[in-house]
C-alpha positions in Angstrom: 30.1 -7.9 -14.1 27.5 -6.3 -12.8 23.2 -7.6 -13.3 22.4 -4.4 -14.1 18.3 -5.6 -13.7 18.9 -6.4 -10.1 21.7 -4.3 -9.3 21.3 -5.0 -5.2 21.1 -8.7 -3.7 19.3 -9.8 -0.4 20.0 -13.3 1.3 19.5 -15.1 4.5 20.2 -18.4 6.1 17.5 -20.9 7.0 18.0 -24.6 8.6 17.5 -26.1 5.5 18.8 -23.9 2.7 19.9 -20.2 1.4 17.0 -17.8 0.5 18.1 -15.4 -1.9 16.0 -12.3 -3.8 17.8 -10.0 -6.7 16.1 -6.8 -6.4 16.0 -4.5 -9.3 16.0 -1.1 -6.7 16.7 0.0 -3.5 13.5 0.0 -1.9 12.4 -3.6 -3.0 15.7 -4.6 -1.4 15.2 -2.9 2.3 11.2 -4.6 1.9 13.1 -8.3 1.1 15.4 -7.4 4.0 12.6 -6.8 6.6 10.7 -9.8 5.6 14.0 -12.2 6.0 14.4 -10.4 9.3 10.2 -11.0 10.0 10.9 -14.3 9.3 13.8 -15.3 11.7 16.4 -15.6 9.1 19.7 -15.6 10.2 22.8 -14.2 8.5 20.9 -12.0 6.3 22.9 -10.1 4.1 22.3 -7.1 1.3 25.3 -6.4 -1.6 25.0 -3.5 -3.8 25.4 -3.2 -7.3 28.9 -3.3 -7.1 28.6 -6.8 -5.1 30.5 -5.0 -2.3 28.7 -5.1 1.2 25.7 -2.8 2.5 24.3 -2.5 5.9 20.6 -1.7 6.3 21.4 1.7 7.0 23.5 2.3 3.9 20.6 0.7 1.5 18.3 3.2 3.1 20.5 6.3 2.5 20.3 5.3 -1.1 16.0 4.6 -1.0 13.1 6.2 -0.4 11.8 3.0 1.8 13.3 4.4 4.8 10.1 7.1 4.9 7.7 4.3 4.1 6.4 2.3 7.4 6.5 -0.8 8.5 4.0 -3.0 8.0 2.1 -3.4 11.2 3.2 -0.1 12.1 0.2 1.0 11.2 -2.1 -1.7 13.3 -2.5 0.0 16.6 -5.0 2.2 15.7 -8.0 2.8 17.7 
C-alpha cells in the first residue's frame, strides 16, 4: 500500500536511534536528505513512493530541488 500523502521516505542512523521524515514531494525529500547528511547521519536512506530504493541522484531527476542551492552556498559573498 502505498501513503499516498508522503509518497517518498528519508531516514538516517544516529547513535541513539532512527530519524525518519515522510515527505509529501520530491523536493522536501532531497532538503531532509541534505540535512541528515549536514548532520553526520549515517546510513541515510530515501524510498520512493513505491517503497523501492532511490539514490540522491534518482530523487533529483524526479524534483525541481536539484536547481535550488545549497544552503550556505550562497554565504561567500563579498
Amino acid at each position: 500500500m502505498t501513503n499516498q500523502s508522503h509518497p517518498y521516505v528519508v531516514r538516517g542512523v544516529s547513535k541513539n536511534n532512527t530519524i525518519t521524515y515522510n515527505c509529501p514531494t520530491p523536493e522536501w525529500a532531497v532538503r531532509k536528505h541534505r540535512d541528515l547528511i549536514e548532520s553526520k547521519l549515517s546510513d541515510v536512506t530515501i524510498m520512493g513512493p513505491d517503497r523501492q530504493a532511490l539514490s540522491l541522484a534518482e530523487l533529483e531527476a524526479v524534483s525541481n530541488e536539484a536547481a535550488v542551492p545549497k544552503r550556505n552556498a550562497q554565504a561567500s559573498r563579498g
